[in-house]
C-alpha positions as CSV (number, residue, x, y, z in Angstrom):
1,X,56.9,103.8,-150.5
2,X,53.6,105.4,-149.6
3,X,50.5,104.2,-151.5
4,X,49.1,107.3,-153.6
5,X,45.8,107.7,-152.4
6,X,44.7,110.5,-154.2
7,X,43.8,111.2,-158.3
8,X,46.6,111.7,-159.9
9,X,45.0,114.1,-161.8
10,X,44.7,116.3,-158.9
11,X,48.4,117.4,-158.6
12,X,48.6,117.7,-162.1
13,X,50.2,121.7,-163.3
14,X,52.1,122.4,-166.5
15,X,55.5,122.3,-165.1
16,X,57.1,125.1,-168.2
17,X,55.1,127.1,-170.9
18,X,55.2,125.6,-174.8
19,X,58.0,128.4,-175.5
20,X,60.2,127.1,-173.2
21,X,59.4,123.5,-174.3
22,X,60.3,124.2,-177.7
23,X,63.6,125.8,-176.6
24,X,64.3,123.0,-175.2
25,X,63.8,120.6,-177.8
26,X,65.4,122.7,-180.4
27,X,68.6,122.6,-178.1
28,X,68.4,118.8,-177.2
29,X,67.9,118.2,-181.5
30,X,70.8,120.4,-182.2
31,X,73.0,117.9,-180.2
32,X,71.3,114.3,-181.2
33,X,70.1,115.0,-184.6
34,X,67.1,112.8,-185.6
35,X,64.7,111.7,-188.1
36,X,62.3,114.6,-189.0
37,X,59.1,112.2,-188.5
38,X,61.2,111.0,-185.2
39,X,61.3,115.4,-184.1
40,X,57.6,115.5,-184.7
41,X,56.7,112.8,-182.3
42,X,59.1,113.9,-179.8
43,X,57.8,117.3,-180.0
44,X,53.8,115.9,-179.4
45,X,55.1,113.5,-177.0
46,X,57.5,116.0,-174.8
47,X,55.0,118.1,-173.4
48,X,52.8,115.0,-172.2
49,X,55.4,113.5,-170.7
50,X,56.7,116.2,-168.6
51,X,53.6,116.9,-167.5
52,X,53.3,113.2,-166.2
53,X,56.5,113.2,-164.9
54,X,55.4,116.7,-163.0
55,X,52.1,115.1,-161.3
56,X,53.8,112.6,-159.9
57,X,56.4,114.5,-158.3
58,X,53.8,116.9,-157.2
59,X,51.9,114.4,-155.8
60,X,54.5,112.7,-153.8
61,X,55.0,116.2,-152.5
62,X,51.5,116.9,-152.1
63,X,50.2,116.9,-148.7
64,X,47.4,118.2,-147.9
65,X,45.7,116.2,-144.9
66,X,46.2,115.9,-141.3
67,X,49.0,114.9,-139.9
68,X,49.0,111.3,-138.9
69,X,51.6,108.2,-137.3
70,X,53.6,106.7,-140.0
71,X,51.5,103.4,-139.5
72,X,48.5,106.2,-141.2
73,X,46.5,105.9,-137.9
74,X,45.1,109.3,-136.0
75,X,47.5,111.5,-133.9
76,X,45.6,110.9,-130.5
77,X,46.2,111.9,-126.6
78,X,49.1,109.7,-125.6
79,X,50.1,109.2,-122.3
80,X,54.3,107.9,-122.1
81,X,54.9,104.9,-120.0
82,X,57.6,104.9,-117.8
83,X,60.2,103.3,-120.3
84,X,59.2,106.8,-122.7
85,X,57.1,106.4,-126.3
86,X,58.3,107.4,-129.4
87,X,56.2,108.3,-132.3
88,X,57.0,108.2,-136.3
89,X,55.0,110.7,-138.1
90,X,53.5,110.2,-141.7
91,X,55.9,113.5,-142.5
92,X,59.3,112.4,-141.4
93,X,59.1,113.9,-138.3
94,X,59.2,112.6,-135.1
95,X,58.2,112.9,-130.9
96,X,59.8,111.4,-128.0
97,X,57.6,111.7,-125.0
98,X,59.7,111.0,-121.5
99,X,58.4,109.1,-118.5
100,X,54.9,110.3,-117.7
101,X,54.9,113.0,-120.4
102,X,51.5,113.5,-121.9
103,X,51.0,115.3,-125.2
104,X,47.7,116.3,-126.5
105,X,46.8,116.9,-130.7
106,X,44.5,120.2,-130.7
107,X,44.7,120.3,-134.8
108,X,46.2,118.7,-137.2
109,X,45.8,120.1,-141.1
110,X,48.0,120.5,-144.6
111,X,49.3,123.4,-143.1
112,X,48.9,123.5,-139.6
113,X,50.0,121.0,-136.6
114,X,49.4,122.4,-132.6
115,X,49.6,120.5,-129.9
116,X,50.3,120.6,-125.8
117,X,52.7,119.2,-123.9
118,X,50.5,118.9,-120.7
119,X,53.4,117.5,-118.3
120,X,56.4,115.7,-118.8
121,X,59.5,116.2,-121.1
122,X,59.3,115.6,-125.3
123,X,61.8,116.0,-127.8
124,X,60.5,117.0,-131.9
125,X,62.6,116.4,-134.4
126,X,60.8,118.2,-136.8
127,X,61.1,117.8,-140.9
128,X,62.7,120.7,-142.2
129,X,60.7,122.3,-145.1
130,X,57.6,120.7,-144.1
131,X,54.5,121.9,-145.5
132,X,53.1,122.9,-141.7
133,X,53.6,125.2,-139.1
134,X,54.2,123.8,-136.3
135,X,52.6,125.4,-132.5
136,X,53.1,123.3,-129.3
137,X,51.6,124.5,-126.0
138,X,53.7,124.1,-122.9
139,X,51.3,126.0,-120.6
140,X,54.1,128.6,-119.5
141,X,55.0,129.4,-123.2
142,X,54.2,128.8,-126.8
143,X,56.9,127.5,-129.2
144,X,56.2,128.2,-132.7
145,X,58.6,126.1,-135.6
146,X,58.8,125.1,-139.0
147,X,61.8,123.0,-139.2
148,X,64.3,122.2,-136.4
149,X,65.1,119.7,-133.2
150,X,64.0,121.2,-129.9
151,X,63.2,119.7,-126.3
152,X,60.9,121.1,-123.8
153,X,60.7,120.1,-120.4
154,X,57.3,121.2,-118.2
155,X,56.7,120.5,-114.5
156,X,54.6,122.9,-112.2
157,X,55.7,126.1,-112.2
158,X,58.8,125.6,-114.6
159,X,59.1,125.0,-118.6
160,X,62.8,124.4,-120.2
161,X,63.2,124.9,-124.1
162,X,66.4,123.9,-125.5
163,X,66.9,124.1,-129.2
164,X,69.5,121.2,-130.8
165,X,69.3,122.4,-134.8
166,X,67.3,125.4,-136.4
167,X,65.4,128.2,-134.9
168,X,62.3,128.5,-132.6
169,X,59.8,131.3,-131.5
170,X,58.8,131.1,-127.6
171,X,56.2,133.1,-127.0
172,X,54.0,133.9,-123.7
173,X,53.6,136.4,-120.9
174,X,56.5,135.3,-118.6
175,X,58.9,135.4,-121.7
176,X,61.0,138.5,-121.6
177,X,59.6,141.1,-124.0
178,X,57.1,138.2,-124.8
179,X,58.8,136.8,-127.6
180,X,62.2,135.0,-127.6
181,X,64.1,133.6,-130.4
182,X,66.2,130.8,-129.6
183,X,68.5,129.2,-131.9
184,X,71.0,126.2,-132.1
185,X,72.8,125.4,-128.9
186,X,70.4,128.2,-126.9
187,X,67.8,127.2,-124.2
188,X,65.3,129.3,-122.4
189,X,63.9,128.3,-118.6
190,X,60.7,129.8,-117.6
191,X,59.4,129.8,-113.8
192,X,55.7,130.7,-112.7
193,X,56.2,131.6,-108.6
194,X,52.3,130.9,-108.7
195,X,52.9,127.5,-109.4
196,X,56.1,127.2,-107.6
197,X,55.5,128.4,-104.2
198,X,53.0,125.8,-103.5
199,X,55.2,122.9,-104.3
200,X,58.0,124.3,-102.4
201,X,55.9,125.1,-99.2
202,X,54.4,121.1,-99.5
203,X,58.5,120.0,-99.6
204,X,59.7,121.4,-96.4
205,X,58.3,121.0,-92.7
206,X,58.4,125.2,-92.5
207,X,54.7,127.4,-93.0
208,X,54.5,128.7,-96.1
209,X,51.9,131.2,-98.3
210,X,50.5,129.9,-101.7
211,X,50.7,133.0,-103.9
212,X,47.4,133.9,-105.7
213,X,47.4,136.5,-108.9
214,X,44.4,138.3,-107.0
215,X,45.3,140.0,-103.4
216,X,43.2,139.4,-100.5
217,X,42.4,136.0,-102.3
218,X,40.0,134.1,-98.9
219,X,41.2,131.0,-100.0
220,X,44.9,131.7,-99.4
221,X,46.0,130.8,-96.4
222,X,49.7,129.8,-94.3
223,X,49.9,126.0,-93.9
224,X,52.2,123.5,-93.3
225,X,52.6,120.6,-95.2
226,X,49.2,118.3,-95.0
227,X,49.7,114.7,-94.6
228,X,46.5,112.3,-96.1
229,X,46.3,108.4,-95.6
230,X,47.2,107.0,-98.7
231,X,44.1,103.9,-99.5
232,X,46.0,101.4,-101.1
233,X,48.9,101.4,-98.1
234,X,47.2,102.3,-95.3
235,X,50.0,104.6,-94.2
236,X,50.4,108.6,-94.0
237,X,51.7,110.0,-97.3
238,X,52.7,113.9,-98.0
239,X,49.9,115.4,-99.9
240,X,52.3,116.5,-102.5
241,X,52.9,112.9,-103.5
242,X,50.1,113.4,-106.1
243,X,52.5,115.5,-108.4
244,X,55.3,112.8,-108.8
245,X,53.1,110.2,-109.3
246,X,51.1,112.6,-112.3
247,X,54.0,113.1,-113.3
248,X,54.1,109.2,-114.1
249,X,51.2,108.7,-115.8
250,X,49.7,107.4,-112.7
251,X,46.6,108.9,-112.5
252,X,44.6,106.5,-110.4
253,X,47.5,106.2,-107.6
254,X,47.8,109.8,-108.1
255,X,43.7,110.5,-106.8
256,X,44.2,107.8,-104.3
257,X,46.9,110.1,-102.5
258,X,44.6,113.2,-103.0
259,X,41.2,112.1,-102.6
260,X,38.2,114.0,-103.4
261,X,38.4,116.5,-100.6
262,X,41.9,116.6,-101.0
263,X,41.9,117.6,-104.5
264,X,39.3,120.3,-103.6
265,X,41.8,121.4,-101.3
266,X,44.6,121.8,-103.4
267,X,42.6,123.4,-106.2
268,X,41.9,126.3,-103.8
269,X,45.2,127.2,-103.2
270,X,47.4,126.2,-106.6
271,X,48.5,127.9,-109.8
272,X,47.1,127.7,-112.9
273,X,49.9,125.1,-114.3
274,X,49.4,122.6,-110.6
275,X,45.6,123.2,-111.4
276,X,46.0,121.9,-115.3
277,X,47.5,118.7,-113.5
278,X,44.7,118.2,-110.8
279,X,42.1,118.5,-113.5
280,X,43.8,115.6,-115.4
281,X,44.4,113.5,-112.3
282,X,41.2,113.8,-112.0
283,X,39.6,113.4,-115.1
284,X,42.6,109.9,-116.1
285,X,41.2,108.1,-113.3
286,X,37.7,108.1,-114.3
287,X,36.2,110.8,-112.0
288,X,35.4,113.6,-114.7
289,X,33.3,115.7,-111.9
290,X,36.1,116.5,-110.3
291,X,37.8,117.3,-113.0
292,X,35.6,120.9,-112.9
293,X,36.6,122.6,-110.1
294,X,40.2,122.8,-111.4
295,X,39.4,124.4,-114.6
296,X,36.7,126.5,-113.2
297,X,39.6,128.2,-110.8
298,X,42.0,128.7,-113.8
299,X,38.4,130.4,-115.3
300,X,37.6,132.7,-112.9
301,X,40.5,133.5,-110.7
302,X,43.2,133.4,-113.2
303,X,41.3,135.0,-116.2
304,X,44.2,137.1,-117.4
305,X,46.3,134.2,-118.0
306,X,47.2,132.9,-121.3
307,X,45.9,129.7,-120.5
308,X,42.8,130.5,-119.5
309,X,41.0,130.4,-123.3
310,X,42.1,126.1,-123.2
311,X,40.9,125.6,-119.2
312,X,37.4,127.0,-120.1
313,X,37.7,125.0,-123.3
314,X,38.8,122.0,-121.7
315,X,35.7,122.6,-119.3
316,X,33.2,122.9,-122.6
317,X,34.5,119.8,-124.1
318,X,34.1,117.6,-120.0
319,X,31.0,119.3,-119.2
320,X,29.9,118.2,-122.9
321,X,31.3,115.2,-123.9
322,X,31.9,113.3,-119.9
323,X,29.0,115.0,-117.8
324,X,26.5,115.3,-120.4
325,X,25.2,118.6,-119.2
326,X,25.1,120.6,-122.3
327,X,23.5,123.5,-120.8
328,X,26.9,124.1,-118.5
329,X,28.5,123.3,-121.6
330,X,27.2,126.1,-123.5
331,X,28.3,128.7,-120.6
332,X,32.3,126.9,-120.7
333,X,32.4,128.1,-124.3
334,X,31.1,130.9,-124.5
335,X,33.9,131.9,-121.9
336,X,36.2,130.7,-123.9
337,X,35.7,133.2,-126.5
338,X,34.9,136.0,-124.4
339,X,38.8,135.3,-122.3
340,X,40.2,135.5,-126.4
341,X,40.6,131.9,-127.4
342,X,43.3,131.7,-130.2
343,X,42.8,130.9,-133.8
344,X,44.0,128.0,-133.3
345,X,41.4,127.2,-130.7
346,X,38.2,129.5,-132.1
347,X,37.0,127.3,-134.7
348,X,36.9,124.0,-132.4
349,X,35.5,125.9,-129.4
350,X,32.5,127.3,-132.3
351,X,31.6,123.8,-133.8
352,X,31.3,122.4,-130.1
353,X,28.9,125.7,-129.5
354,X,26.4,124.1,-132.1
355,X,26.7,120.7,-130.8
356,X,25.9,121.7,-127.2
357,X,23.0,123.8,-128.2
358,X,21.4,120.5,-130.7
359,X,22.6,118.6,-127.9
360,X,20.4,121.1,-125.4
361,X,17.6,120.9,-127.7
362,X,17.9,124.7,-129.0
363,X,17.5,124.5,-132.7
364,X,17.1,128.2,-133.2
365,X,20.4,128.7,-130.6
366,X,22.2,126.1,-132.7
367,X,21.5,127.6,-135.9
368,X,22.5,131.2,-134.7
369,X,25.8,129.5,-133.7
370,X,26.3,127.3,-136.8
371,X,25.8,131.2,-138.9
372,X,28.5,132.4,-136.2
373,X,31.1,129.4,-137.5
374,X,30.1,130.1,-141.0
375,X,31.4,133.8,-140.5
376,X,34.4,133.6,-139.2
377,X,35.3,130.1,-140.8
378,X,33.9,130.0,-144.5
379,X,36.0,127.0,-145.7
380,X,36.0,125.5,-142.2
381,X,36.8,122.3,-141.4
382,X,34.1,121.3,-139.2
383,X,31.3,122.2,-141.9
384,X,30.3,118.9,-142.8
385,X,29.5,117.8,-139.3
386,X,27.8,120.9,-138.4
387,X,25.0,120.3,-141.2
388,X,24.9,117.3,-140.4
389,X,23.8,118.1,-136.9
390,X,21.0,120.8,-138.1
391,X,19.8,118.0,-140.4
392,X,19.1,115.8,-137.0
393,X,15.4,115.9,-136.2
């Protein structure tokens, strides 16, 4: 049993009104008659002891922070080994990340849990009648749940969402009609040709033409399959190696294959869910500044995509947080709200705003963006830490 960690006194509510106790008394006396001093007590005592009885049920009920592991420890980026990782949450529910799969916490709250699956395959079994709404990002769709058992399976240019028990919302611009409800025993495959057609060009020996979303694109151009020297075996490797080996969870092997100019190469020509995976290769084996030119393509040539909002995000957060160069920063979020970011994404992507600008040395730009959070998120989380920045001198 879970330790209570909270006053009890905080999920105490009268649980009936003292009509309705009486009624009941009056009932439960009419069947076990008692002593008339033994009534009175009863009748003092009853409406104490339900009331005790209701805060702790409420309590044990009652929960109103993040979502965290079973062991009580943060939710944090996990990347699966190859043997898969499973992980217990403090809710009942429950993840299975495949080989490789790599899932990413974006918020966690009483009410609210969204996270992305950035590769890989995951099954939640989610608690039915949990207190949160559940959102989890599969770049090609959104799936939205409250309580069911669902599996999603993401890989350049594909997503697969298959639904064991209860319902599910996917939702996204390659969904037909943009929303789809799947139920028990239904499954839902969506393809991107963006991200496709590179990966299929890179697996056969014939030319092929990296489809762009803007026509006339200079970078596009008919290629065969390149071959690089792969470092840590001195022998020729296809260039498309890089994917299975992200796929993995091995990032490092992964930028070996590419290199630098390789991965500069392949950012010029891939789609926005290949482009996702180059940014990680890069960023997982400890060469952040690579890591930019990735999300800066999925910024400015892919705009209108869904995803866009998180890659200019995800640039904010490298440029501020790996590269130190708040001023770039500051530009990288600001994007991210002009390109629409979500709700679920707006209040993160405005607390980072004011810690770029204090982090630029712009007190008067930090302020103006600490009033901007206060607007549009009163009760926000991110409050405390926010004043706590202006307070720095």
């Amino acid at each position: 049993m879970s330790k209570l960690r909270l006053p009890l006194k905080q999920g105490l509510r009268e649980p009936v009104d003292e009509a309705t106790l009486s009624r009941m008394w009056q009932g439960i006396d009419a069947r076990f008659p008692r002593p008339r001093w033994r009534r009175r007590v009863e009748l003092v005592a009853a409406p104490l002891a339900l009331a005790a009885v209701a805060a702790v049920v409420l309590f044990l009920r009652h929960d109103a922070g993040p979502l965290r592991l079973a062991s009580g420890a943060a939710i944090t980026a996990t990347d699966a080994p190859a043997a898969g990782v499973g992980l217990s949450l403090s809710d009942g529910s429950y993840i299975a990340l495949g080989a490789g799969a790599r899932l990413e916490p974006l918020e966690s709250s009483g009410s609210t849990f969204i996270a992305i699956v950035a590769r890989g395959s995951a099954s939640f079994d989610v608690r039915p009648g949990g207190p949160r709404r559940w959102q989890i990002e599969c770049g090609l769709a959104t799936v939205e749940v409250v309580g069911t058992h669902f599996d999603v399976e993401r890989s350049p240019g594909r997503l697969r969402v298959a639904v064991a028990r209860g319902q599910v919302l996917v939702r996204g611009e390659r969904v037909p009609d943009r929303v789809r409800r799947l139920g028990a025993g239904e499954a839902l495959e969506i393809t991107d040709a963006t991200a496709a057609a590179p990966a299929a060009a890179a697996a056969t020996d014939k030319p092929a033409v990296a489809e762009q979303s803007e026509a006339g694109d200079p970078d596009v151009a008919g290629t065969t399959p390149e071959i690089d020297v792969d470092p840590a075996k001195g022998s020729l490797a296809p260039a498309s190696a890089w994917r299975d080996l992200a796929r993995h969870g091995q990032h490092r092997e992964a930028f070996a294959a590419l290199g630098a100019q390789g991965l500069r190469r392949e950012a010029r020509r891939l789609g926005v869910a290949d482009l996702f995976a180059l940014a990680d290769v890069a960023r997982l084996s400890g060469h952040p500044a690579d890591a930019v030119a990735p999300l800066e393509r999925i910024v400015t040539h892919f705009a209108s995509d869904a995803q866009a909002p998180l890659a200019a995000f995800a640039l904010g957060r490298l440029e501020l947080d790996s590269l130190g160069r708040p001023a770039r920063a500051i530009a990288a979020l600001n994007r991210a709200l002009a390109l629409g970011a979500p709700l679920s994404l707006r209040e993160d992507v405005r607390a980072r705003l004011v810690e770029a600008h204090v982090r630029a040395g712009d007190q008067a730009a930090a302020r103006s963006a600490a009033d901007a959070y206060q607007r549009e998120f009163p009760d926000g989380r991110h409050t405390k830490a926010i004043t706590s920045l202006l307070a720095r001198p």
